[in-house]
N, C-alpha and C positions, 0 to 999 in steps of 0.2 A: 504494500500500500504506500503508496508518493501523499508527500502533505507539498501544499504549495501555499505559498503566502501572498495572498492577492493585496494591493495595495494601490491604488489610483489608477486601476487597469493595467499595471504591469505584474505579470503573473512572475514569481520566483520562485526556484524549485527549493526547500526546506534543507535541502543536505548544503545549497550555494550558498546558502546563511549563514548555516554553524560552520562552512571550511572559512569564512571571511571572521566569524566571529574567535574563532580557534589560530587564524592564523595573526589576528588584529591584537590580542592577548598575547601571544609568543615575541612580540617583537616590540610590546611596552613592558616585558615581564621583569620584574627588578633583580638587579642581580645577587648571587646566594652568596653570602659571607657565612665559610664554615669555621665555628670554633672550636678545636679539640683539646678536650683537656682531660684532667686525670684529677680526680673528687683526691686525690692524696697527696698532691703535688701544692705545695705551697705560693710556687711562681704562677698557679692558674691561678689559685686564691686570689693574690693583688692584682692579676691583670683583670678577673672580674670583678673587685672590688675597686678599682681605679675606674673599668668603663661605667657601672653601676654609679658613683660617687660625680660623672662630667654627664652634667643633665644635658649641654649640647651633642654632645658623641651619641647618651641615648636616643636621642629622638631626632639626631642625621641618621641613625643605624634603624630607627624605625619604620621613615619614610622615606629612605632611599634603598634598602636593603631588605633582602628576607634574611632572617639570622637563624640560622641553624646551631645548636650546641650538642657535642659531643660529647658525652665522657667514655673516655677508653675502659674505665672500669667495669659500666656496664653495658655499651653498645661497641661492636665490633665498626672499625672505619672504613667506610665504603670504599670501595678497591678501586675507583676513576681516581679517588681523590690521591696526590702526592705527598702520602705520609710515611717518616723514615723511624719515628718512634718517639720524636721527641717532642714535649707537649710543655707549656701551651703552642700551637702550631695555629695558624690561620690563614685558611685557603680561602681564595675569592674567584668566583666563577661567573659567566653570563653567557645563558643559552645553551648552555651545557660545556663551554670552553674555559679553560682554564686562565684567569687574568694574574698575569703578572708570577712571580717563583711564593711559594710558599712563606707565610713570616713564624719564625721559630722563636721562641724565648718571651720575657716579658717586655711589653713595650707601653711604655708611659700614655696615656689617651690623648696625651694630645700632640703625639707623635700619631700614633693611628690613626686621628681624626683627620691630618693634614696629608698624613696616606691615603684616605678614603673617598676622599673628597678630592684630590689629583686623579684617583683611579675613574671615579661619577663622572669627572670632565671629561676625563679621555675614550670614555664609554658612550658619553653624549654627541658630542664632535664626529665617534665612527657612525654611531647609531642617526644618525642628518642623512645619511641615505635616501633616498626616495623609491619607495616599494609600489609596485600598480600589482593591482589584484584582476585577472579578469574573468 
């Protein structure tokens, strides 16, 4: 069974929707900052107690990021991502490609933030493209 979506007499077929709606989604989708860390590991502690503590960093990392958090203790790390064992680690990805080398060790927030925020520009600038859907 076909669903069509009629609209001022131009009939569209319902599957031309969702691949424009599916593919309009994929190419505003924010990109994943993963953080991995180890619930035993002291230097995760302040790196999340540092981002937790810069109310700017949380809510650039909110509305510009999806934030994923790992702990190695309890979730195994996805095997795309470039993890060598040492935590805190934090990989940043878009569209599923990997941006930029891994950052290892603790890093002050507002070291990260001025990372973050270099990386959103240079994701912005590539993402200016012009996409025709037809």
């Amino acid at each position: 069974m076909d669903i069509y979506y009629l609209r001022k007499g131009n009939v569209v077929h319902f599957k031309t929707i969702l691949i424009i709606i599916l593919l309009s989604g994929a190419l505003y989708a924010k990109p994943v900052i993963y953080l991995i860390l180890s619930n035993n590991c002291p230097h995760c502690h302040n790196l999340m107690g540092d981002i937790n503590n810069n109310t700017q960093l949380k809510e650039f990392l909110s509305n510009e990021y999806e934030v994923q958090v790992i702990d190695v203790t309890k979730t195994m790390v996805p095997a795309f991502l470039p993890f060598e064992g040492t935590v805190p680690t934090i990989v940043i990805t878009d569209k599923n490609k990997l941006i930029g080398d891994p950052l290892q060790g603790e890093i002050p927030s507002i070291e990260l933030m001025r990372y973050l925020i270099q990386v959103k520009n240079h994701l912005e600038i590539k993402n200016q493209e012009v996409y025709y859907v037809y």
